[in-house]
C-alpha positions in Angstrom: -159.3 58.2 -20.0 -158.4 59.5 -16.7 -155.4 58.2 -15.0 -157.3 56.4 -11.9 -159.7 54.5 -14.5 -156.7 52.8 -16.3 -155.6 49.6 -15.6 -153.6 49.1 -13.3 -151.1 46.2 -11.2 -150.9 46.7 -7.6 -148.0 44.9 -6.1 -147.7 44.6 -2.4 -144.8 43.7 0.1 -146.7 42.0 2.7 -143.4 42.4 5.0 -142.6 45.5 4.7 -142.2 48.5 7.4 -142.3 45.2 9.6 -145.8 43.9 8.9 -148.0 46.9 8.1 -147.9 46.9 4.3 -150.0 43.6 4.9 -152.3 45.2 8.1 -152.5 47.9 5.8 -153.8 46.6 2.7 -157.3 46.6 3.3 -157.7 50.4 3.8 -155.4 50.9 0.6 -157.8 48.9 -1.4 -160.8 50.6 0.0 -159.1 54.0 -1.1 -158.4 52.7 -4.6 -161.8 51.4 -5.2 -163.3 54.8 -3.5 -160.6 57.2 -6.1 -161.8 54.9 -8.9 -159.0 52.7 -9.7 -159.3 50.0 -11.8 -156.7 47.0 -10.4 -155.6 43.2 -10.3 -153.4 43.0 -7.2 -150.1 40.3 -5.7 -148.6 39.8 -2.6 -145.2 39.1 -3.3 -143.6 36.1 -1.4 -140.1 36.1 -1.8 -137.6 39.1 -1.9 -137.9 39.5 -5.8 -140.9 38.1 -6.6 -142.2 41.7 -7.7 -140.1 41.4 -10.3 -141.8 38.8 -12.1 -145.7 40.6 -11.3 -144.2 43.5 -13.3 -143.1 41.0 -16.3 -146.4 39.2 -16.0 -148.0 42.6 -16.0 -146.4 44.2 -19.3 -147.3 40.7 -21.2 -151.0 41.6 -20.4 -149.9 45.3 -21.8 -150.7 46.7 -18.1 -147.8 49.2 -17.8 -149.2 51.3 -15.0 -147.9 50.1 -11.7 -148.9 50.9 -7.7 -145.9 49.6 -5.3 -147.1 49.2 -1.9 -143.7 48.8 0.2 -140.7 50.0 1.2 -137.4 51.2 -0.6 -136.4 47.4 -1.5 -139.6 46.7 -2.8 -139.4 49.6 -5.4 -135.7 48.5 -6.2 -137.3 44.8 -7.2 -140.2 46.5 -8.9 -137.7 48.9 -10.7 -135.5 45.8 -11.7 -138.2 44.3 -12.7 -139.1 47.1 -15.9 -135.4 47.4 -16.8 -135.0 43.5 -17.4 -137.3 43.3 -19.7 -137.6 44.4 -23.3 -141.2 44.1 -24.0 -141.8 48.5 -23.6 -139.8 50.9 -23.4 -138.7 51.4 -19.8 -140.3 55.3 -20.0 -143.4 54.0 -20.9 -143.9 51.8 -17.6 -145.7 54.3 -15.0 -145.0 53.5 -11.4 -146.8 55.1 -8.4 -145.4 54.6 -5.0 -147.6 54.2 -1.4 -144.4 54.2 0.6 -144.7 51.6 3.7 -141.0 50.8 4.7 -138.5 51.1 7.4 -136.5 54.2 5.9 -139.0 55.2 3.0 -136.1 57.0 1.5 -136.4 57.3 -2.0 -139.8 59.4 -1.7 -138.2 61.6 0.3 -136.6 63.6 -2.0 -139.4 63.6 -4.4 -141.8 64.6 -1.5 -144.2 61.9 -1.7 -146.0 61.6 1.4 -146.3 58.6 3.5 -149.5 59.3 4.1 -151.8 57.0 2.6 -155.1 58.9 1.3 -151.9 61.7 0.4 -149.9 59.3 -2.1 -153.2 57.9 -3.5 -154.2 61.0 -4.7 -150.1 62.0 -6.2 -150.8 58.8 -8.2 -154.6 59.9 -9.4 -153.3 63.6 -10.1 -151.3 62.2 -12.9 -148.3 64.5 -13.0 -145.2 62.1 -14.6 -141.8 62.6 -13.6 -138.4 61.3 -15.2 -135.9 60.0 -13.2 -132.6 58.6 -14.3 -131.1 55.1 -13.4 -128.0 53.5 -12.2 -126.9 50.4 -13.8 -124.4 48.1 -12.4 -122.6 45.7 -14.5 -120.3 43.2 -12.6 -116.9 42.0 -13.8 -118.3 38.3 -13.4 -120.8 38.5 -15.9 -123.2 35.3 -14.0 -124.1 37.3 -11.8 -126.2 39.8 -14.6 -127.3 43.5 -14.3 -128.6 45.3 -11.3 -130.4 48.7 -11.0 -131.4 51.5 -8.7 -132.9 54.5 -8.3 -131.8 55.8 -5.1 -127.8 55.1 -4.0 -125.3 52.0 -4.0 -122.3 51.5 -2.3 -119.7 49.1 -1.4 -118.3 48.5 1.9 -119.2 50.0 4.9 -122.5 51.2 4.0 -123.3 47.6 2.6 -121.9 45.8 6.1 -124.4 47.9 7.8 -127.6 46.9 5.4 -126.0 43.1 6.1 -127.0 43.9 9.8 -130.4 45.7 9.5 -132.7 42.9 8.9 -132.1 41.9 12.5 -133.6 45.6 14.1 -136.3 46.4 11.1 -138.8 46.7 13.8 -137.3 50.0 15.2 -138.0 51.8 12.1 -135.6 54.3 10.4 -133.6 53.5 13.4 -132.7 50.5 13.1 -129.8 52.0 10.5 -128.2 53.6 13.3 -127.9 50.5 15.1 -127.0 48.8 11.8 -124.2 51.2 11.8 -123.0 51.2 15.2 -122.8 47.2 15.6 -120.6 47.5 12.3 -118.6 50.0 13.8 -116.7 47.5 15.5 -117.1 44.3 13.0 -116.2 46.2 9.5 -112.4 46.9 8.4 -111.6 48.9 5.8 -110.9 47.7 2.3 -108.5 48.1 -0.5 -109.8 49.4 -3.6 -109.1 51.2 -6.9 -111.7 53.8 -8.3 -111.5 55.0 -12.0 -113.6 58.0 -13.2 -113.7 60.9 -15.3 -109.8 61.0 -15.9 -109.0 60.5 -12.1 -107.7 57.3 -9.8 -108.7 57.0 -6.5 -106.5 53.7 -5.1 -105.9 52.4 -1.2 -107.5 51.8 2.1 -111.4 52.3 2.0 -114.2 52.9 4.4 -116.9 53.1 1.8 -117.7 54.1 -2.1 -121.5 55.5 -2.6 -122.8 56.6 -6.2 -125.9 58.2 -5.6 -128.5 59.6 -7.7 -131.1 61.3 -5.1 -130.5 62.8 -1.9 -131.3 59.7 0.9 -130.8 56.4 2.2 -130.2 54.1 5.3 -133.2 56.2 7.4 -132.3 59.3 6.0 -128.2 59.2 6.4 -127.3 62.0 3.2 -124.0 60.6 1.7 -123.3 62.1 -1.2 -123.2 65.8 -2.0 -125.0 66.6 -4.7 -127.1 64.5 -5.6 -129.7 65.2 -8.6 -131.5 62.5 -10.2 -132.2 63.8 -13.4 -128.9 65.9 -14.5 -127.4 62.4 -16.3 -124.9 62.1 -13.4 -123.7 60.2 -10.9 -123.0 61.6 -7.3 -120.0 59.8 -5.9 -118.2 59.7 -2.6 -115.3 58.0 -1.5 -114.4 57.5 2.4 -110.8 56.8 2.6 -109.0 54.6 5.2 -110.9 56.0 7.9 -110.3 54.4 11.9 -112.8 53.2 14.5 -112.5 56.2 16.2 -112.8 58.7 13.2 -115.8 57.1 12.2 -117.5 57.7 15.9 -116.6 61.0 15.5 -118.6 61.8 11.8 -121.2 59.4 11.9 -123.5 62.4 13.3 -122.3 63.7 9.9 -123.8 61.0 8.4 -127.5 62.0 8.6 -126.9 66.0 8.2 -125.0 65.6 4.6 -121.8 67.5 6.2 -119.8 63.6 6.3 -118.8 64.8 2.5 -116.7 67.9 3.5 -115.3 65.4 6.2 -111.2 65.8 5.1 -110.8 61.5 4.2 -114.0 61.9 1.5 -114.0 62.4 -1.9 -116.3 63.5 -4.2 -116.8 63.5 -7.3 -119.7 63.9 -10.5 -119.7 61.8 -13.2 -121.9 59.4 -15.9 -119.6 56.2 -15.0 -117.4 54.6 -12.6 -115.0 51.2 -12.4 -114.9 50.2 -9.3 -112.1 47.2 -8.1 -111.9 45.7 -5.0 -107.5 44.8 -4.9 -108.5 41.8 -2.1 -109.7 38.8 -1.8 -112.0 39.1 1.1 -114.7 41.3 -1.3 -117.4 43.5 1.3 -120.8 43.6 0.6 -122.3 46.1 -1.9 -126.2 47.4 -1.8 -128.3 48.9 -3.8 -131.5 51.2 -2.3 -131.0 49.2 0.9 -130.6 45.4 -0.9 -127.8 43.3 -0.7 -126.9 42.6 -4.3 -123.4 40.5 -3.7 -119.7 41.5 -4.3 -117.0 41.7 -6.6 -115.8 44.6 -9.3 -118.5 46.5 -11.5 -119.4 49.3 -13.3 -122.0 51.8 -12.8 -123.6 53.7 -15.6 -126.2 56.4 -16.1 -129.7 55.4 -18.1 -130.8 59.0 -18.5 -134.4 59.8 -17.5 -135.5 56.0 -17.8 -137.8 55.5 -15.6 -141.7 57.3 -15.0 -143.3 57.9 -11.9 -146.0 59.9 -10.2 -145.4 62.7 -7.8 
């Protein structure tokens, strides 16, 4: 059976890359139907209503998945297959018709935003293995969040607080996102523990990354490499209003990690504690996800995707 005549569960973020997913759709489905795909297909409604297509999907034993949306709609999709214990997570194949505001995931596994292009990724059939971050929060109500792109805590998460507002402007809108919290966001006290090292004190921001982009293409960590089993972490330190004026050009060329106040640092876990009350935001692939102390963990080449 080729891959296109499978079955296959089409989910669709009518809102994102502000609108066009849903102007959008009726050419996608045209292109399906012409490249021979066999599909039932949602709109989802509410931020993580994806979550429960993919769980309705996998109970019909449809496990081959088309996400039509941005990098928060993957994220949902992706939290959808690890919450569930119906098939193994490797077994779940997703294919990705990127239509976001930063689209930043694909990026670095070069899948086009082209339309007709990503169609035909997801026909070819070549499978890829990614690995996955799992967070686990110290307050254990609030349950377990992954991602397959970067999280953070603090600045970086102030600034995704204040993106919703400028969406329209595209990749954008992250640079105003993090000019506006230029001014608004103070830095934090926190304690890192990794490997065999402590990190403790004033803190701009904490990213764990596994691939190379996020916020509209901004390159935070150093290294990043999704399928080595490790995390890519940096740590801002204590840096001032001014200071951050000055590197945020660094931000979006990947040289903000040789910046003297980051750290950086590979490893397959992390404990992060935030020594305040007053907890900042923390994201994950561009979603708000809460606050508090967690841990982040590896799942090594978990998740299966065409590209």
């Amino acid at each position: 059976m080729s891959t296109a005549s499978k079955k296959w569960m089409v989910i669709i973020n009518p809102t994102s890359g502000n609108g066009a997913s849903k102007r959008k759709w009726p050419k996608i489905k045209a292109l399906l139907e012409h490249h021979g795909f066999d599909f039932d297909f949602a709109f989802t409604e509410y931020s993580e209503h994806s979550k429960k297509f993919v769980q309705t999907s996998l109970n019909q034993n449809i496990t081959h998945i088309i996400c039509v949306g941005g990098d928060g709609t993957l994220h949902n999709i992706v939290n959808g297959i690890f919450s569930q214990e119906k098939v193994p997570t490797s077994q779940i194949y997703v294919g990705v018709i990127p239509i976001g505001t930063g689209n930043d995931w694909v990026k670095t596994h070069n899948i086009p935003n082209n339309i007709e292009q990503a169609i035909k990724i997801i026909k070819k059939g070549h499978v890829i293995q990614q690995d996955i971050g799992k967070i686990v929060f110290e307050d254990e109500e609030k349950g377990t969040v992954y991602f397959n792109n970067l999280a953070g805590v603090g600045f970086d998460g102030f600034v995704v607080s204040k993106v919703k507002s400028y969406k329209s402007l595209g990749a954008i809108a992250y640079l105003f996102g993090a000019l506006i919290s230029l001014f608004q966001f103070n830095n934090f006290n926190s304690t890192v523990i990794l490997n065999s090292d402590e990190v403790s004190g004033k803190t701009l921001m904490i990213l764990v990354g596994l691939c190379k982009y996020s916020g509209g293409g901004m390159q935070l960590t150093s290294n990043p490499n999704p399928f080595d089993g490790l995390l890519d972490v940096s740590i801002a330190q204590n840096l001032g209003k001014f200071e951050v004026v000055i590197v945020l050009p660094k931000l979006f060329n990947g040289k903000i990690t040789n910046y003297k106040k980051v750290k950086t640092f590979k490893t397959d876990a992390i404990n992060i504690t935030i020594t305040q009350k007053n907890k900042p935001f923390i994201q994950a692939d561009g979603e708000l996800i809460g606050s508090g102390n967690f841990k982040v963990s590896v799942v090594p080449k978990a998740f299966s995707f065409y590209a």
